[in-house]
N, C-alpha and C positions, 0 to 999 in steps of 0.2 A: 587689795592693800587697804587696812583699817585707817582711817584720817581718825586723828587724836585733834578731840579739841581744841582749839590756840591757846584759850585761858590755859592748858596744861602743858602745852609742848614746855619742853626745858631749852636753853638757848642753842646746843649743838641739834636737836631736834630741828629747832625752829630753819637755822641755817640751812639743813638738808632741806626741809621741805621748800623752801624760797627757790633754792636750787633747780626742785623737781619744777614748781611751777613755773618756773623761768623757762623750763625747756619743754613743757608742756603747751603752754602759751603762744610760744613761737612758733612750733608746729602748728599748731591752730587755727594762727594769723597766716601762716603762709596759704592754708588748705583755703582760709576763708578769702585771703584776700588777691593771690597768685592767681592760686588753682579754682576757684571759682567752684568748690567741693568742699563746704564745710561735713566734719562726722560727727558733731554736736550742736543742741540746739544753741540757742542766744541765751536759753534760761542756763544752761551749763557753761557756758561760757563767764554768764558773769558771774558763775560761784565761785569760779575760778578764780577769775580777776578779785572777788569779795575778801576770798579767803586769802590772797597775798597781800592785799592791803592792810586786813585783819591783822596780819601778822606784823608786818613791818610797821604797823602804828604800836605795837606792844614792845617791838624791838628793834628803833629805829637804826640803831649804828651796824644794822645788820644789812639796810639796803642796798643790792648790787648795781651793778653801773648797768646790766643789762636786764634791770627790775622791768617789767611788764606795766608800772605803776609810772617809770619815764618814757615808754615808747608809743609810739601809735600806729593801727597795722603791721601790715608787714615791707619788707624790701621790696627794689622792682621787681619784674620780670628780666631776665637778660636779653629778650625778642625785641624790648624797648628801650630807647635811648632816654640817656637820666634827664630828669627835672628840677633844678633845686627850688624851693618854693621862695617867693620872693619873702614870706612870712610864713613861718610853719603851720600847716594845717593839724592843728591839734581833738582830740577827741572831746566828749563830753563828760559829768561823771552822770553816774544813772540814780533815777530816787525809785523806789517802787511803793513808795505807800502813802499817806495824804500826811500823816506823823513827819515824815522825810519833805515832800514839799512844804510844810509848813515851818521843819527847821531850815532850809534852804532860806526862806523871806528873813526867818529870823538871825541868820549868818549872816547876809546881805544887811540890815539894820544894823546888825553889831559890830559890822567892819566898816560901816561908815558911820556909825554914831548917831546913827537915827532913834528918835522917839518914837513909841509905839502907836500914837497918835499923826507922824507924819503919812502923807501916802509912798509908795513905791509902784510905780510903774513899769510893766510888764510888758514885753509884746511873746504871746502865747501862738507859736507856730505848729503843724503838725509834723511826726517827724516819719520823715519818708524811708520808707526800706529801699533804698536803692544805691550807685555806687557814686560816692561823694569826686567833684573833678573841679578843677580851678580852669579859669581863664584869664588869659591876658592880653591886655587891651593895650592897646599903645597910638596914641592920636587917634580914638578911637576904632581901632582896626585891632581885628584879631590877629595876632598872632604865633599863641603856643596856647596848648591844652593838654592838662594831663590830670592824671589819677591821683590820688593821696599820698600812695606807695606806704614808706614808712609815716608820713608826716612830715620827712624835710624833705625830701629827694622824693620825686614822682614818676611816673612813667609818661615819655610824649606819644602822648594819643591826639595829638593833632589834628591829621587827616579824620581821623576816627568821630569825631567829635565834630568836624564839619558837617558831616552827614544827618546832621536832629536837625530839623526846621524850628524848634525855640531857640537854637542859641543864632543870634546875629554875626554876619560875618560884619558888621559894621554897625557901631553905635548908633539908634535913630537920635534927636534933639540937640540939644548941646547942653553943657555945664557938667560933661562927664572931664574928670581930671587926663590929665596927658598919659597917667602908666594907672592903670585898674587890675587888680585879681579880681573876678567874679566867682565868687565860691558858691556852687550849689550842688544837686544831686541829679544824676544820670539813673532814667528810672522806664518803667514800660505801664501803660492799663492794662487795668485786669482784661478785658476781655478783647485786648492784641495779645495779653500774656495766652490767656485758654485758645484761642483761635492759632495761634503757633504749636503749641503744643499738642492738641487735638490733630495738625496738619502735620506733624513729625510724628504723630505716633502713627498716621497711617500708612504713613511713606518708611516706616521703619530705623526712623533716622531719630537721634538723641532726643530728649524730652528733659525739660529744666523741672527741679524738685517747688522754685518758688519764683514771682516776679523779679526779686533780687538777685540770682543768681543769673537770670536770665539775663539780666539790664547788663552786668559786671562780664560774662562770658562774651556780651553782644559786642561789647565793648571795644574789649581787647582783644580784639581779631585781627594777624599778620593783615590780611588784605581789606579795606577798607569799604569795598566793595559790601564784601558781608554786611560790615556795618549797616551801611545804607541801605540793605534789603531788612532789617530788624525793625520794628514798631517803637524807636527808643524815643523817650523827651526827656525835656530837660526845666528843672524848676530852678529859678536864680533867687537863694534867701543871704551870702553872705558875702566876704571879700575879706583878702587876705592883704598884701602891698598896694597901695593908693598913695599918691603923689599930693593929694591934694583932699583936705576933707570938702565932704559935700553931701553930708545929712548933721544934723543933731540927735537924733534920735531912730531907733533901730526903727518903728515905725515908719518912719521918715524916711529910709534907707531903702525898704522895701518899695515904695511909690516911684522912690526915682530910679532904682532899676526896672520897674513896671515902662516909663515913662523913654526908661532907653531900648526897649524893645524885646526884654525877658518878660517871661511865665513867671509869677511870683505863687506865693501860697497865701497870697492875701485879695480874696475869702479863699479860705475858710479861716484862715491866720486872725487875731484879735489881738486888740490893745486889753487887759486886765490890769485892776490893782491891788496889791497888797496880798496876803495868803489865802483869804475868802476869795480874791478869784481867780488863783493859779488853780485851787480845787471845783470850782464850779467848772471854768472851762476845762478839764479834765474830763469832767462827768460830758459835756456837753461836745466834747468829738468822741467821748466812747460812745455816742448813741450816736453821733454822724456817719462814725468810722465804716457802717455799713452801706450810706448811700455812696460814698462816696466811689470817684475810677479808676485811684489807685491807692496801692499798699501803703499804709501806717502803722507802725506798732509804738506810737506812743506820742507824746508834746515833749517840746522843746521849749523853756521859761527862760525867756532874756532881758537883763535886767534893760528898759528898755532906751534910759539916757544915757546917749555915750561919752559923756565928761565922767559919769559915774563908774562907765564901761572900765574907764582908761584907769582908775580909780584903787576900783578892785581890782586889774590887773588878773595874771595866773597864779596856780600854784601844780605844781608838776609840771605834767601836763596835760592839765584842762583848764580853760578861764574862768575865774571865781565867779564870773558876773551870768552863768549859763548852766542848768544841769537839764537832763532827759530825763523824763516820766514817762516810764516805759509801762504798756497796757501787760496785763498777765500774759506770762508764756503760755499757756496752756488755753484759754480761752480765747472765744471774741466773738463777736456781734456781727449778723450778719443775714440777709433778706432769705425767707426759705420762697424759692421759685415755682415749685413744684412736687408733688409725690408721684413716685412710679413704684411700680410693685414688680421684684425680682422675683422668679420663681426656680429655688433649691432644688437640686437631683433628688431630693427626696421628697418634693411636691412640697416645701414648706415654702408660703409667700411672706417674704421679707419687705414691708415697706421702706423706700428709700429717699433721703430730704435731698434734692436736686438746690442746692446755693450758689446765689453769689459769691463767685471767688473771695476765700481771705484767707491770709496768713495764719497759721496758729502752731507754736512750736517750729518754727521753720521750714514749714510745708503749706505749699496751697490748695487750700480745701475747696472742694464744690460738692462734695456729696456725704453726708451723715446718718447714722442708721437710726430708723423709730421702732427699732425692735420686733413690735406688733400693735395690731389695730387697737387694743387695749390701751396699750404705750401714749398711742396717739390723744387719744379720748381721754386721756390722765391730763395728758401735759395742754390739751383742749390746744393743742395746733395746729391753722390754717393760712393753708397757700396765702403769700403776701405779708405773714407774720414776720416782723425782728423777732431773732431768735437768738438765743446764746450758748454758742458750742463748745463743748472739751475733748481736747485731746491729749492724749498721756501718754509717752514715746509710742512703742507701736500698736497701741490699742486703735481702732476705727473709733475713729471723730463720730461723737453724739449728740443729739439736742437734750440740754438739761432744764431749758428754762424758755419763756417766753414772754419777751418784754411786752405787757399788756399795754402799757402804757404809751407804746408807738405804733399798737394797732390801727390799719387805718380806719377812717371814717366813710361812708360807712362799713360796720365791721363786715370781713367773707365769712364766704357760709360755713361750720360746720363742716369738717371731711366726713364721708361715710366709707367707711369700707367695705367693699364689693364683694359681692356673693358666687362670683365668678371669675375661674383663673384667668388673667389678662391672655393663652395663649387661644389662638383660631380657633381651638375647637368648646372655650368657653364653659368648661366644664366645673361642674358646682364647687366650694370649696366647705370645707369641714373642719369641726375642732374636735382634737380626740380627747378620749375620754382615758384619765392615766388610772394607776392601780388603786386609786384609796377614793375610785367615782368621780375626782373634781375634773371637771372640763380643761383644758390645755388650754392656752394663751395662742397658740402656734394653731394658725389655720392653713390645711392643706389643700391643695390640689388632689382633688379623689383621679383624677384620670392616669395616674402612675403612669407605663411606660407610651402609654398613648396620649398622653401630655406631651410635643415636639419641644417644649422646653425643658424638663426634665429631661428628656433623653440627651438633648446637648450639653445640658450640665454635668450628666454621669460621664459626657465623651470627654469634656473640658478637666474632669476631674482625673479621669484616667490617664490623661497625657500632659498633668501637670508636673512639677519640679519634683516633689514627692515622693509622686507615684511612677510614672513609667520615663517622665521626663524626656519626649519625645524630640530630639533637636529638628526645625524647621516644621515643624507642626502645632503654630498654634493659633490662637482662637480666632481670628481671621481666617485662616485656610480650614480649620476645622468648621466653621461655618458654611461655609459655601463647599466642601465636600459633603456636609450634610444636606442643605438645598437640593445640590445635583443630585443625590439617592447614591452615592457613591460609599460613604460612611453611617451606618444608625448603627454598629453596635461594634466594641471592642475588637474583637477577629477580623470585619471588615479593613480597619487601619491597615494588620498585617498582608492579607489579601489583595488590597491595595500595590502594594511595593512589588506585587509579582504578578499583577495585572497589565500585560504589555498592549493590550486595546489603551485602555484605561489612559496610560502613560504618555503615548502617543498622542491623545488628544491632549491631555493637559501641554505638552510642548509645543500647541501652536497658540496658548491662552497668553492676553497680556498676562506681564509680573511674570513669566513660567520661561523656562530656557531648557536647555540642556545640561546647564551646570547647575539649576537650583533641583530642578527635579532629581536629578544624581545624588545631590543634597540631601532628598526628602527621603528617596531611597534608603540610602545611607544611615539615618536618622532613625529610620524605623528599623531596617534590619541590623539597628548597633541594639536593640533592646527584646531581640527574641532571645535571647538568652539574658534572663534577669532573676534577680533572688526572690525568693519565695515570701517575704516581706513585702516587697514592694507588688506583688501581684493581688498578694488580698487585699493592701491598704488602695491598690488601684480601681477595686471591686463598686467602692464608694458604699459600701454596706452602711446601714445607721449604727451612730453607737460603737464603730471599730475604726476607730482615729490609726494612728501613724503607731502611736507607742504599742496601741495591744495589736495592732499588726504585726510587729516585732515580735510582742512576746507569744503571741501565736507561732509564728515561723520559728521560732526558737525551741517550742514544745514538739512540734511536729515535725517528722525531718518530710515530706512531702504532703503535695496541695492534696494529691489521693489522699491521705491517712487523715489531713485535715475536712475534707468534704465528708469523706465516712463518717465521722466523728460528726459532723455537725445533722448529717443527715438521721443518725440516730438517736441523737437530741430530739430533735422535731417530734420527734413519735412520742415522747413523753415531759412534751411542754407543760408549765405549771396553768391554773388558770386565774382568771383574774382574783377572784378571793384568796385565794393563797398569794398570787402576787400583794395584796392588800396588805394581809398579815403580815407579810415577811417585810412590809416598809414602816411598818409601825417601828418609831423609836424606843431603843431601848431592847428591843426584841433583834439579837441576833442569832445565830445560828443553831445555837444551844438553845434557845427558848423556844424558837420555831421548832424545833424537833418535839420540843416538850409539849407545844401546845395543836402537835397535829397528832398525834400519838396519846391525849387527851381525846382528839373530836374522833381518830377510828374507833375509841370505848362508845361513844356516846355518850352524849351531854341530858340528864332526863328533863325534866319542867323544873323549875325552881323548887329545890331542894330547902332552902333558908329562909329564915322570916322576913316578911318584907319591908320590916325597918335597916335590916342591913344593906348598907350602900353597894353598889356595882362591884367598886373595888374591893371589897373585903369577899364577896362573892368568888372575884376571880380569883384571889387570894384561896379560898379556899379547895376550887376544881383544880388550881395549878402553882401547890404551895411551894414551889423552886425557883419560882417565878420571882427577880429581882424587883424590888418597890417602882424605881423610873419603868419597868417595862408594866407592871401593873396598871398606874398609872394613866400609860400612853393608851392602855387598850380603853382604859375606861372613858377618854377623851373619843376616841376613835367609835366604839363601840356603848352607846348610853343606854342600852336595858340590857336586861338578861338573856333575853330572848334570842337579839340582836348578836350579842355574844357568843351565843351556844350555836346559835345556827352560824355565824359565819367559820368557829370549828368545824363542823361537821362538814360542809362544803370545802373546804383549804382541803379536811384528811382525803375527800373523793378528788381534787385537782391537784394533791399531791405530785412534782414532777417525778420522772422515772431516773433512772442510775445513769442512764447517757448523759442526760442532762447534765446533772447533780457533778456528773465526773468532768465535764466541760466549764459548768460554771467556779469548780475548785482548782481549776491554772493558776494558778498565783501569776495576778495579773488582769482576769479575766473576769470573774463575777457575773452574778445572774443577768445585769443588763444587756452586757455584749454577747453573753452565752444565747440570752434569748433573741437579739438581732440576729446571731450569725445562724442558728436552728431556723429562723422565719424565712429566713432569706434561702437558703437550703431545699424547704421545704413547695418553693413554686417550681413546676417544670418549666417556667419560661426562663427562670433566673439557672438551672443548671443546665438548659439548652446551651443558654448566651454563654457560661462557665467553660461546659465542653468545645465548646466552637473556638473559644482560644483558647484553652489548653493545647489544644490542636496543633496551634501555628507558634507553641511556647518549646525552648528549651529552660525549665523552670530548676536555679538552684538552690541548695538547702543553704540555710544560713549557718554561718562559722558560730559554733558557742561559745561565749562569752567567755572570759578566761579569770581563773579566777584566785591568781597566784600573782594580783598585783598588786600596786602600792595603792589604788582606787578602788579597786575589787568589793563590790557592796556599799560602795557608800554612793550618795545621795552629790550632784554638783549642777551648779547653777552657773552660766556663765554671762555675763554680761557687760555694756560695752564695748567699745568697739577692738575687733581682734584684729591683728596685722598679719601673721602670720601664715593664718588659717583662717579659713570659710566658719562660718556659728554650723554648717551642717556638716563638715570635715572635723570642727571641735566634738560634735556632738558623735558623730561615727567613731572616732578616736577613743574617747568616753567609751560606751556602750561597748566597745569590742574589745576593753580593759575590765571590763566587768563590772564598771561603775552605770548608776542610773541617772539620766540628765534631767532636769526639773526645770519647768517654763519659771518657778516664780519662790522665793527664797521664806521659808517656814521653818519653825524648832524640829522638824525632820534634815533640815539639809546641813550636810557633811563639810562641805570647800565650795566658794563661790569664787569663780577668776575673774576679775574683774580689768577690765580694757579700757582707756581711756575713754571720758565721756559718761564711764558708768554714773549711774543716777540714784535713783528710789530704792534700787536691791542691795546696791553698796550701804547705803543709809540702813537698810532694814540690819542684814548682814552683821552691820556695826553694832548696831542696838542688841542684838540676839548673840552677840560675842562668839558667830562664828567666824570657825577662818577663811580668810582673806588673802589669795595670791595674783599676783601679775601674771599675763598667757609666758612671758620667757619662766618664771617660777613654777607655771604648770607643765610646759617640754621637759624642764630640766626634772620634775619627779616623776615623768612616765618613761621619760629616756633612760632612767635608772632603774 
């Protein structure tokens, strides 16, 4: 769906979209705040919310009664009994920029009629990613607790809420009023959050996306029991119905709940004033935000006297006298612990930044990629370093930056990276050497299949979601069948399931039964008969991803006709100088022809006067030759010499017609032609081939149809789909005869866009393609 800028909606426009967002929102709120399963981050979310307010400020008598702009969260649960809040627990508005907190001071002055010269006092909180819950005190004694709910009406979580050791079941001191709301946030540490989850991923039991979800899920648990087995605490910064005042000041406020026997957030919480230092302390919890041991995504500025409080007063619903300074979606700050080095089925070692848990985009990060040792030595990062990561929906979290400035004292040393692959057998590692001489970035593991980590990689890769999608087979049980010597190579798997020694012993192993091994069985023999697609892409070849898998098994109706084919490739692979030639810019297919069909003439000694430059030289041995391809060789190749002789070499490493006919599949091209011929060409690799073709019934893939309403064109789909799996949309696609595209460019056709969509809707919009909803996309392939 294309979003028309506000400034242009016309007012029946503007009404439908209020509409949509109204019901968009709610959904949202329930997922977020029910179901404890948000499907968008917090950065789409408030565009969300941005863009209805947007509107309804340009076209106020348009506002609904069930605007997103009057509500907060969502309703209860029906599993819990209602709450009405003795004062309603209202949300905050959000700033995101130092422009926005600095008009925030200046709104605050101009609704009280302050001079610019007066001070304004602050009390600067941080603001907790956890699930916000009131309490009520009554002669000091607890007695009800509940969740936010919508904002009036909550859910009692009571019991629930007994169970944290910061909240008191009984007020310590005295001077607490007779009837108290104590409002704060229900939250977990980082590292009870990783040690839970780490502890359910091994027992195979759910795993939370972030601390927040965890805190909210732990929460609102039928039995309360569970509760009490969770890591949950609880910070007290607020209060909602009081009988009696008993601070002056929100500073004030927070000491005397400290002083009745709550966890408050003061420290790391400050007193500031004026808009110099809602921004200063901004800067100075984004550089705390990492030591700290639990989740924050941003400060919370409260105007901080409450005569003033009462003063300002609300407006919707949020209180004037309070907004949120939310840290970027997409970044944040955070200690790198350590580097380990992964090693790829393909012997390629991936260094990896081992972090302190943090939030970013609504996911808790501990692990980020340094690409390669180069990477490292750019960004000059060392164990111990603040570091500052980004993550962009589902891209893997990167280190982009390192704050020098919180290095410690003294500085660590230098990473070096290692000259040997991390596995047992310590085998040297190596940078290759690509087609135009320059050395590779990518260091390998030289020991390929006798590397025990590659070889679990290539198993891990074979019997992922993908590729053979093996149910009850994975990387745990895949590990320890490779230990025991039960599994090293793909046929093994199937051999496996009709190994009745084998079976027998595993049914007396802990975790193993009679019904999980039936399971396992099961599992593997639902995938001896699979499409011929998903066999090569399970091969784990280099350079033959998921798509030219497809369009491989599409050209070929069997794996035989494909093996043939690549085995006859092999025999007349191009060799490096000709690979060289043919990556020069500028130079394709057509010029390559011309300029090897030049070097079988032979090139003689410089024929031209030597005031003539390079270019005008080549200009003259190969006058068809377009100017940028000119050019590119004369960059490439700087004498004559150099030039003539690397013709002459290309015309004798010229490849052969097998080749030549594998690498023109539309679809395929020299790179993947020349991985699947290398690969081909070892007898260990068509040993391993034949041993399971053996144990396969291997089918041809359906051809694409091509008498649809999709048929050739280019679709992008993104956001989240309801109806359908992204890899059911994408089958769907593809076997309509359309092409499906990770990422939205002036090539693409139709992008469907799901709620939640982000950056490709945006792109989409910009590039003026179209844009439909997934019910918009059934309904034109159903026709």
């Amino acid at each position: 769906m294309t979003l028309i800028p506000v400034a242009d909606l016309s007012e029946t426009e503007a009404a439908s979209e209020l509409a949509r967002l109204a019901d968009d929102l709610a959904e949202h709120d329930l997922r977020y705040h029910q179901q404890d399963a948000p499907t968008i981050s917090d950065a789409e979310y408030d565009a969300l919310k941005r863009r209805n307010l947007d509107i309804e400020t340009r076209f106020p008598h348009l506002i609904r009664e069930n605007s997103p702009s009057m509500t907060v969260g969502a309703a209860r649960a029906d599993q819990f009994s209602p709450v009405e809040h003795g004062v309603p627990m209202l949300s905050l508005d959000n700033a995101f920029s130092n422009d926005e907190a600095t008009e925030f001071d200046a709104r605050i002055r101009r609704f009280l009629k302050l001079s610019a010269d007066e001070t304004v006092a602050y009390t600067a909180e941080p603001k907790i990613d956890g699930l916000s819950a009131s309490l009520r005190y009554e002669k000091g004694v607890l007695v009800q607790g509940a969740t936010r709910g919508d904002g009036r009406v909550g859910e009692d979580v009571t019991a629930n809420l007994r169970t944290i050791a910061d909240i008191p079941h009984r007020l310590k001191g005295s001077g607490w009023p007779e009837v108290i709301e104590v409002r704060g946030e229900v939250y977990v540490e980082l590292a009870a959050f990783a040690a839970f989850n780490a502890a359910a991923e091994a027992a195979g039991q759910r795993t939370y996306a972030n601390p927040r979800n965890f805190a909210a899920g732990s929460l609102r648990q039928i039995d309360p029991k569970i509760s009490a087995q969770r890591p949950l605490r609880f910070f007290g910064y607020a209060w909602g119905l009081v009988s009696d005042s008993f601070a002056g000041s929100q500073w004030e406020a927070l000491a005397q709940l400290e002083a009745w026997g709550f966890v408050t957030t003061a420290p790391p919480a400050k007193r500031v004033e004026n808009a110099q230092g809602l921004l200063d302390i901004y800067a100075a919890f984004e550089t705390l935000r990492p030591t700290l041991d639990f989740d924050i995504d941003g400060v919370v500025y409260k105007v901080d006297d409450l005569d003033r409080q009462k003063r300002l007063g609300f407006v919707s619903r949020s209180p004037r006298w309070a907004i949120a300074r939310k840290f970027p979606a997409q970044k944040a700050r955070t200690i790198l612990e350590a580097i380990d080095l992964q090693v790829g089925r393909t012997g390629a070692i991936t260094p990896v930044a081992r972090l302190k848990p943090v939030t970013v985009g609504g996911v808790s990060v501990t692990n980020a990629t340094l690409h390669n040792g180069d990477e490292i030595a750019r960004l000059d990062v060392r164990v111990g370093d603040t570091v500052v990561i980004q993550r962009a929906g589902d891209v893997i979290p990167q280190i982009v930056e390192v704050a020098l400035e919180a290095r410690p004292d003294p500085a660590p040393p230098a990473y070096e990276f290692p000259h040997a692959c991390p596995c047992p057998l310590k085998t040297p590692l190596a940078r290759e050497t690509n087609a135009s001489g320059t050395e590779s970035v990518v260091r390998r593991c030289t020991g390929e299949f006798a590397c025990p980590f590659q070889r679990v990689e290539h198993l891990r890769h074979f019997v992922s979601r993908r590729a053979f999608d093996i149910e009850g087979l994975g990387e745990k049980q895949l590990q320890a069948f490779f230990d025991e010597g039960w599994i090293k190579e793909p046929a093994d798997i199937f051999r496996l399931a009709r190994d009745a020694e084998k079976l027998d012993a595993l049914r007396t192993r802990d975790g193993y039964g009679e019904t999980s091994v039936a399971n396992l069985v099961k599992g593997i023999e639902a995938r001896r008969t699979i499409g011929l697609d998903r066999v090569i892409y399970g091969l784990g070849m280099r350079d033959i991803g998921e798509t030219t898998s497809t369009v491989l098994a599409r050209h070929f109706d069997t794996f035989a006709d494909l093996q043939a084919a690549a085995e006859a490739a092999s025999k007349g692979l191009p060799t490096a100088t000709y690979l060289e030639l043919s990556t020069a810019p500028g130079v394709g297919p057509k010029a390559l022809d011309l300029l090897v069909e030049v070097g079988k003439g032979g090139l003689k000694a410089d024929p031209w006067p030597q005031a003539e430059s390079v270019e005008l030289k080549i200009g003259h041995a190969v006058p068809k030759l377009t100017k940028p391809a000119r050019a590119a060789l004369t960059e490439r190749y700087a004498t004559w010499h150099a030039f003539a002789q690397a013709l002459a070499e290309a015309a004798n490493g010229a490849p052969g017609e097998d080749y030549l006919h594998l690498a023109a599949v539309d679809g395929v091209g020299p790179v993947a032609a020349q991985s699947l011929a290398r690969f081909f060409s070892e007898d260990h690799n068509r040993q391993k081939v034949a041993a399971l073709v053996e144990q396969l019934d291997i089918q041809a893939l359906a051809k694409p149809k091509t008498d649809t309403a999709v048929a050739g064109k280019t679709v992008v789909f993104t956001g989240a789909l309801e109806k359908m799996t992204r890899d059911e949309a994408k089958a769907q696609a593809e076997a309509l005869g359309a092409k499906v595209a990770s990422s939205v460019s002036k090539k693409t056709d139709l992008v469907v866009a799901g709620p939640g969509a982000g950056s490709k809707l945006k792109t989409a919009t910009e590039l003026g393609i179209q844009v439909m909803t997934e019910d918009d996309w059934l309904a034109m392939v159903a026709g």
